[in-house]
N, C-alpha and C positions, 0 to 999 in steps of 0.2 A: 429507380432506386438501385439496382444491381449496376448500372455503370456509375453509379457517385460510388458507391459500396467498392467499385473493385478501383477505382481510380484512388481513395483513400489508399486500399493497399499499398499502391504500386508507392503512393505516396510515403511511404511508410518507411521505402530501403533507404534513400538517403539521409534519413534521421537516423535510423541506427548504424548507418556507416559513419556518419557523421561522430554520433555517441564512442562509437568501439574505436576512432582514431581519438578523440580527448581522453578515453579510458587508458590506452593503451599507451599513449604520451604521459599522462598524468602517472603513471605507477611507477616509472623508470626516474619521477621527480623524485617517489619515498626513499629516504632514508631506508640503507639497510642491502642483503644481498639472499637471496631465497639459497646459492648455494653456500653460504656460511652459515643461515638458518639449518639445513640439511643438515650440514659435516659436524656442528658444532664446537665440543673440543678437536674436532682434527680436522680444522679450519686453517689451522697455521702450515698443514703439509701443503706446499704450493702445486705441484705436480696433481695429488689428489682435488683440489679446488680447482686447475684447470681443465682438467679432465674432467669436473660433472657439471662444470660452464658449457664446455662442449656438447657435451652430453643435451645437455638442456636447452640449445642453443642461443645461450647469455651472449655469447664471445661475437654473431653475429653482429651487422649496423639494425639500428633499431626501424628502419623501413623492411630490410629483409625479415624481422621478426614477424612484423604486422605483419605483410604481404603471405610470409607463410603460415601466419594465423588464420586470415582471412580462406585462406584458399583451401583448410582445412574446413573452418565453418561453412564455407559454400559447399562441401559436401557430406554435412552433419556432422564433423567431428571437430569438437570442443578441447578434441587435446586431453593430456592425462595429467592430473595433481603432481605438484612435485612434491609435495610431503605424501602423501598417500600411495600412490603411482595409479590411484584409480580413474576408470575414464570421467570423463567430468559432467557429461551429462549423464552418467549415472547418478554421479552425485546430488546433481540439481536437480534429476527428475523426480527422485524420491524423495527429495523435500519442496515440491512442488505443491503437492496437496497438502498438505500441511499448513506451509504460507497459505495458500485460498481458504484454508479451514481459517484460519486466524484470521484473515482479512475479509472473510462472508461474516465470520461471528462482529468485529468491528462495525462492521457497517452496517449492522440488524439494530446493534444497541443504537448505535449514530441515527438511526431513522426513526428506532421509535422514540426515543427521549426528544431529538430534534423536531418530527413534526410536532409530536403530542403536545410539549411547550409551544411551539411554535403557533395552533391551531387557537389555544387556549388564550394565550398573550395576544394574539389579533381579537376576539372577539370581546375579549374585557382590558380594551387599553387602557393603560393610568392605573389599574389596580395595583394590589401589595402583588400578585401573584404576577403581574406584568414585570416589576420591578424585581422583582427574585429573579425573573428567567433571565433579565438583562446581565442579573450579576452573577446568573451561572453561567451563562456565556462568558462573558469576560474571563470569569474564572478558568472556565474550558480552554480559552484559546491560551493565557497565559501560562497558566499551570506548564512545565516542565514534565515530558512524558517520563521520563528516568526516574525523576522523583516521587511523583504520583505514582509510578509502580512500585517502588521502592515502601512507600509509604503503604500503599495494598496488603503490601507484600507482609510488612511488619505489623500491623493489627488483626489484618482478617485470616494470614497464615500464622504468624509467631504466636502474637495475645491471644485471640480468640480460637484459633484452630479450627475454623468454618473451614475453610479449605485448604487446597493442594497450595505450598509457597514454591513450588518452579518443579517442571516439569511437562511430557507431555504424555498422552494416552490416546492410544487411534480409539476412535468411535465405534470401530469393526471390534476392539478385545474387548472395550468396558465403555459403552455408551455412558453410563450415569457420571463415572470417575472421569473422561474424557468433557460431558461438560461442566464436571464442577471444575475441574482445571483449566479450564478454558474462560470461566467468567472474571476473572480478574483483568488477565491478558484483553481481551474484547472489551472489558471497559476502561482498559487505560487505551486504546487503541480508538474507540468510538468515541473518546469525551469531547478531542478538541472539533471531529468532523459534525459532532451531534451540535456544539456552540454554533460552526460555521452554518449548519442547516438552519437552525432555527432563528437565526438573527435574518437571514434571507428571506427563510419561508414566511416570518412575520410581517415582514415588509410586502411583499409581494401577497400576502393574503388581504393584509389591510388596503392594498390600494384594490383588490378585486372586490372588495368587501364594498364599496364604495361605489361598485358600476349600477348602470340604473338598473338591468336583469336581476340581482342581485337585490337592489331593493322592490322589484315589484314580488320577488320571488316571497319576501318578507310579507309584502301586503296581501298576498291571499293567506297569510296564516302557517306557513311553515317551519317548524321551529328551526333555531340555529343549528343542528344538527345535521336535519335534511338540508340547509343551505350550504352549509358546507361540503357536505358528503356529496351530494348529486350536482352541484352549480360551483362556487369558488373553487373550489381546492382542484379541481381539474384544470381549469383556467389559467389558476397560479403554479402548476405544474413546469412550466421550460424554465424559467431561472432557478428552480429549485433542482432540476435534473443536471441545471452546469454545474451548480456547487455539487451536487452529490459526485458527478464523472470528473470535476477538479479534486474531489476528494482523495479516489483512489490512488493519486498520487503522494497524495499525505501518506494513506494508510499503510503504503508501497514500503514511503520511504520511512514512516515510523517501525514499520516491522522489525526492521533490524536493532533499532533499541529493545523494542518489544521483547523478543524472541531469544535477545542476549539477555538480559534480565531477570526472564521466566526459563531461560534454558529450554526453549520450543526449539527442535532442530529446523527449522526452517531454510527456506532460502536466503535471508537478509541475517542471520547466525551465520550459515556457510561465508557472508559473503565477510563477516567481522572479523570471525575465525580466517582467514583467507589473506586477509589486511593482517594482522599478527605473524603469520608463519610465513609472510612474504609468497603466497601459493597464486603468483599472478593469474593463470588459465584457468582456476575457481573464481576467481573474481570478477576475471573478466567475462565469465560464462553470465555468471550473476547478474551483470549490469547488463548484459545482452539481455536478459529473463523480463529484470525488472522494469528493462526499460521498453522492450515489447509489451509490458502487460498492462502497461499505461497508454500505452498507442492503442489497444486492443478498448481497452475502458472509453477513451476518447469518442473510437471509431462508435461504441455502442450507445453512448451517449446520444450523437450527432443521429443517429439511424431511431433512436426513441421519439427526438422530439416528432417527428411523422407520425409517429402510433397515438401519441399524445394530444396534439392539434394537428387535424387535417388542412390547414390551412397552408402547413408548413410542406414544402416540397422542393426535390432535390431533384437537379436534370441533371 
């Protein structure tokens, strides 16, 4: 297990070198100039605009850019904002937890609405209650996250004032306010992952539902509960752990709707806010983050299904 475990690693760097040269080509496509974002009105002084090009080093070829990106990142440093002038994995690192806060709260709600229907709808197929889950699924996956927040936003903060309508509150100053702020955000974040779980987990529970253990476990008198809980639902456990570990990629990359929405400073905020102010080295920190923490999801995934079914082993 520790050599697959560390060979993934290593597996790991040409994906994100990979990632950081399309990041990094990709941002010099945007329309726009981070030092006329800077100067603003005194954007038209030429002598001053060439001088914070320099400064910033724009005026380079854009391999020398990378190269001395890169070579900064290999030894931790991220580089400083050009709107800010701060270091950048300052930036990032304090909205680091933040993002995990919002993307652990998503994926709580995703697993219980997704198994709980999904548990439900296997064991009384063809019922009204099978039929509902099918069409909140659909619903889920369809549904527009912007809008669904949006929509949140405007009943359960405008009309009804049950909660916080945007904002964020660490759990360390006001736990209770931190999670009522928090459950809007986490359910428009979990709804389309909870759809994706339980349209799998229903499948996969129904064909386990179906194996002869499974039925003898029935013939000695067990209700469907002990069947499930102690016999299927473990069984149907590995397809339901890919979709959940393909999840996090959702979650990843919905954050940043999420979190501009709700005004959650997060990582995927820093990285919107970033794309506006033309603040490439934030951005490009960003896609470094989010795109290791998807590698990292991946890797934990693959290392589960062993804890899961023993059968499963990795040389």
């Amino acid at each position: 297990m520790s050599a697959y475990i560390a060979r993934r690693i290593v597996s790991m760097v040409p994906v994100l070198v990979l990632v950081s040269i399309l990041t990094f080509a990709l941002l010099y496509i945007l329309p726009g100039d981070p030092a006329v974002a800077m100067l603003g009105e005194n954007a038209g002084n030429q002598q001053t605009y060439l001088a914070l090009r320099h400064d910033l080093g724009l005026d380079q070829p854009l391999y020398q850019q990378y190269l001395s990106w890169l070579g900064r990142i290999l030894h931790g440093d991220l580089g400083h904002s050009i709107r800010t002038s701060e270091p950048v994995s300052a930036v990032l690192l304090a909205r680091v937890p933040v993002t995990l806060y919002l993307g652990t709260a998503g994926l709580l709600v995703g697993l219980l609405l997704g198994l709980s229907v999904a548990i439900v709808s296997a064991l009384r197929p063809g019922t009204a209650f099978d039929s509902i889950g099918a069409v909140l699924a659909m619903g889920g996956v369809a549904i527009p996250s912007f809008w669904q927040a949006l929509l949140l936003v405007y009943v359960f903060g405008v009309l009804l004032r049950w909660l916080p309508p945007s904002g964020f509150t660490s759990p360390l100053d006001d736990p209770w306010l931190s999670v009522r702020g928090m459950i809007m955000p986490a359910i428009v974040l979990g709804t389309h992952s909870a759809a994706v779980i339980m349209r799998q987990g229903r499948s996969a529970l129904m064909e386990v539902l179906e194996q002869d253990y499974v039925t003898t476990a029935r013939a000695k008198g067990l209700r469907d509960r002990s069947v499930v809980a102690r016999h299927a639902l473990k069984n149907a456990m590995i397809p339901i752990i890919t979709v959940i570990g393909l999840q996090v990629g959702s979650l990843v990359s919905g954050a940043a709707i999420t979190e501009t929405v709700f005004a959650i400073p997060g990582v995927g905020r820093a990285a919107v806010d970033a794309i506006f102010f033309r603040d490439y080295p934030v951005l490009q920190g960003a896609v470094v983050i989010l795109t290791l923490s998807v590698l990292i999801a991946n890797l934990v995934t693959d290392v589960a299904y062993a804890y899961v079914d023993p059968r499963v082993r990795f040389s």
